[in-house]
N, C-alpha and C positions, 0 to 999 in steps of 0.2 A: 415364515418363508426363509429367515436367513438368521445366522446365529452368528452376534457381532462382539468383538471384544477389541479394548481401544489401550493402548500403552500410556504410559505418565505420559505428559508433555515436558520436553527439553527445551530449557530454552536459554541466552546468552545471562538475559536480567530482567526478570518479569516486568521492573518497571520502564524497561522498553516497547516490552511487547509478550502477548502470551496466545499461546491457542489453545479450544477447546474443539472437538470435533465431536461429533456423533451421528447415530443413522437412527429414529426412531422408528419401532416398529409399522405405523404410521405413515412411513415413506418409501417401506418393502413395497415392491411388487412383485410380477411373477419375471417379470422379464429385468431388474435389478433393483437396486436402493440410492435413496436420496442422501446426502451428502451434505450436514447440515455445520457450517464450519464458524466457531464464533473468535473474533480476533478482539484484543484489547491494547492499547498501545497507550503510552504516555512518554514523560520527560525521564530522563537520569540526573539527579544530583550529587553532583559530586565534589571533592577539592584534590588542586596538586602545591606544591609546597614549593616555591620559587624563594631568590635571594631576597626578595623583596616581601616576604608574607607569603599567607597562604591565602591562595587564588581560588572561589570557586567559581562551579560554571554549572552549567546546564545544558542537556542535548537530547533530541529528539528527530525525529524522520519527516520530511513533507511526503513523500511518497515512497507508497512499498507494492513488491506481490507477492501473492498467495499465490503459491504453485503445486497443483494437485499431480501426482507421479501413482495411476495405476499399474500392479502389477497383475497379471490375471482377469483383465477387463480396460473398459476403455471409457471416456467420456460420451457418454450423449450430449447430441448436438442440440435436444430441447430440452426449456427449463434452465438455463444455462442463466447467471443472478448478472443483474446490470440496475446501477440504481443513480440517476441524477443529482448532482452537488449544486444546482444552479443553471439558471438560464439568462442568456441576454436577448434580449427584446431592440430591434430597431428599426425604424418605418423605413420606407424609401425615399422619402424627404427628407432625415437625420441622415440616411447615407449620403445624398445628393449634395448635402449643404457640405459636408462632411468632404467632399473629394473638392468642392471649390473653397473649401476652407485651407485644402492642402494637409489637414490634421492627419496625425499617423495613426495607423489601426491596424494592421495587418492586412488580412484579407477585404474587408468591409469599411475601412476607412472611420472607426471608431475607438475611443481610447479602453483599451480593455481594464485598465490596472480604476477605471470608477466605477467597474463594476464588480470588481475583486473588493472595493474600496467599502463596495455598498453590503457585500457580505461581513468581511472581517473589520471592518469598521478600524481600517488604519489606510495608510498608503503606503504598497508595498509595490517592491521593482519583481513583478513577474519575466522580466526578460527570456526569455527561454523556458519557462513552465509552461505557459500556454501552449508551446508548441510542441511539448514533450507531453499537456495532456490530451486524451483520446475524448472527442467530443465527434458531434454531429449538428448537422445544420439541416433547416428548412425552408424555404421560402414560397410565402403564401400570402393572397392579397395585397401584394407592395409590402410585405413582411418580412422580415426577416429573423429566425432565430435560428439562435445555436448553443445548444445544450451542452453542458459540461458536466462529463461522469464522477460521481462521490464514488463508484465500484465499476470500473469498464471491464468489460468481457474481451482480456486484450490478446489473447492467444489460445492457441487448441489446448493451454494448461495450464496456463494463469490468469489470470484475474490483478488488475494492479489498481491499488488504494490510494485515494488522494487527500490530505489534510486542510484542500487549498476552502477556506472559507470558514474552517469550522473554532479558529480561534483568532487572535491577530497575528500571529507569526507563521499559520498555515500548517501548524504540524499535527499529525497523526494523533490523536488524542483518544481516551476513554472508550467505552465498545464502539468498533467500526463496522462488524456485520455480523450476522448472527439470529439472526431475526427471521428470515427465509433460506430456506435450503441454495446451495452455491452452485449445483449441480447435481446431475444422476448419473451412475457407474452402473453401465451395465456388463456384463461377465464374457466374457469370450466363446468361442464356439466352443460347447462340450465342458468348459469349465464352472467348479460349484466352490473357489473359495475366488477372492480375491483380497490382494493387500491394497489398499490405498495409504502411501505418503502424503503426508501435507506440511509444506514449510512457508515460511513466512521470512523473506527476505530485503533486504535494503541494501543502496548502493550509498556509498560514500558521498558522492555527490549530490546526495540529497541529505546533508545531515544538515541540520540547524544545531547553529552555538547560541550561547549567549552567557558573557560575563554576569556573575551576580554580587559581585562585591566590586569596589573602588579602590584597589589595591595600586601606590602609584608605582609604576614601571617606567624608568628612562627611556627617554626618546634615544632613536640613533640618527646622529648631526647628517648621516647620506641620506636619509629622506625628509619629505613633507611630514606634518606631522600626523597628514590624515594617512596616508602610507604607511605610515611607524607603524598608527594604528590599526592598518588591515592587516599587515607582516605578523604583528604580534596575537591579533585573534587569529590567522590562521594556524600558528604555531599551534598553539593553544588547542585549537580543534583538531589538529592531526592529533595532539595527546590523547584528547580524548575517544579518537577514534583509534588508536592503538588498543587504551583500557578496554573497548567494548571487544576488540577481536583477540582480545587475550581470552577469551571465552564463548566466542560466537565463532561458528567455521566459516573461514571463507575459500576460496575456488572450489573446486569437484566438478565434476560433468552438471553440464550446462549453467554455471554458474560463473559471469566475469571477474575481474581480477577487481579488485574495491569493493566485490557485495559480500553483505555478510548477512548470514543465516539467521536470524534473532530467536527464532522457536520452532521448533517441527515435533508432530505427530502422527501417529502408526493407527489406523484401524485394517482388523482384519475379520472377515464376512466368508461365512460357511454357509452355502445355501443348504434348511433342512431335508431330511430325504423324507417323503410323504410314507404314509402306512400302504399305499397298493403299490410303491416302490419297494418298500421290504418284504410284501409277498411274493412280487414276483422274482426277488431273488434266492427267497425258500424253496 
């Protein structure tokens, strides 16, 4: 039904991140095609060369998104990919004791970071993650849960990726989707090709550093020492979010000022013309 051809993939640094996209025959219908998009991410290793030795580090994204950009067709609103990272479980008796406990929780009066804790098997300051991820809650039986998306359905064109549990520093790792189709594109009134864009984006404020050598760096006498030492990993992390955007694009239409592009690719779909469509045009 539809005749598909897909461009290389572009992308910043594969061992950031890479995409694959495809529509298998499979996923043709008559009224459009499925939209099967696989992503891979991981860490960058790298070194920069200070007065004091050569430093390296490492860096990777806690969260990214997929953003599909049809041209000649539009998203269907079913079939649309949402996949669970986790769920918290708490009775209404753990809430109750929980609010005369005084204990912080958020919403539910629960510590979220032992339950971060009980996936990634560290203890990590989520301050502001939970509330930048897209999750849902239910409560049933004096129950209460609330589910936490590993792939949320976060807009009419993205989809945003979460690394939170899937190692101990929460970052994007190894294939993240690709397994079921992300979406279906069906074609515009009267239209028989359509382009679909797909990029794979991150913002700055979700990169993870981390130093991998013990290189000693002077402290500076105006701060604590524990200050020294965030001043100086942050330096550090802007370098290396520099290196990545000396090769990844960042602004353009709809794109903020700190995200950067990591990979995109081009499929384009000609729907085929049937044999009593070429009769009748004889």
């Amino acid at each position: 039904m539809w005749t598909v051809s897909i461009t290389s993939t572009q992308f910043a640094d594969d061992r950031l991140a890479s995409l694959s996209i495809e529509s298998p025959a499979n996923l043709h219908t008559k009224e459009g095609l499925g939209l099967l998009v696989g992503l891979w991410c991981g860490r960058l290793h790298d070194e920069v060369q200070t007065d004091q030795g050569t430093l390296q580090f490492s860096v990777g994204f806690q969260v990214g998104d997929v953003v599909v950009e049809p041209n000649g067709g539009q998203i269907s609103n079913r079939g649309r990919l949402q996949t669970t990272g986790g769920h918290l479980k708490v009775s209404q008796s753990e809430i109750d004791h929980a609010k005369r406990e005084g204990a912080a929780g958020g919403q539910i009066g629960v510590n979220l970071s032992k339950w971060i804790g009980s996936l990634a098997k560290a203890d990590v300051d989520v301050g502001g993650k939970i509330e930048r991820t897209t999750s849902h809650s239910e409560q049933k039986n004096r129950e209460y849960v609330q589910h936490f998306w590993r792939v949320a359905d976060a807009g009419h064109n993205f989809w945003r990726v979460y690394g939170l549990g899937l190692n101990q520093e929460n970052v994007l790792e190894h294939k993240i989707i690709g397994d079921e189709p992300l979406c279906h594109i069906l074609p515009e009134l009267e239209s028989d090709a359509i382009e679909v864009l797909v990029t794979f984006r991150c913002s700055l404020k979700d990169l993870w550093f981390q130093r991998t050598n013990a290189i000693s760096i002077p402290t500076d006498p105006r701060f604590s020492q524990n200050q020294a030492e965030v001043n100086r990993s942050v330096v550090v992390a802007r370098i290396a979010a520099i290196a990545i955007s000396r090769t990844a694009k960042s602004g353009g239409s709809g794109i903020s000022e700190g995200d950067l592009i990591l990979a995109k690719q081009t499929l384009r779909a000609a729907r085929q013309k049937t044999q009593r469509g070429r009769r009748d045009r004889e």
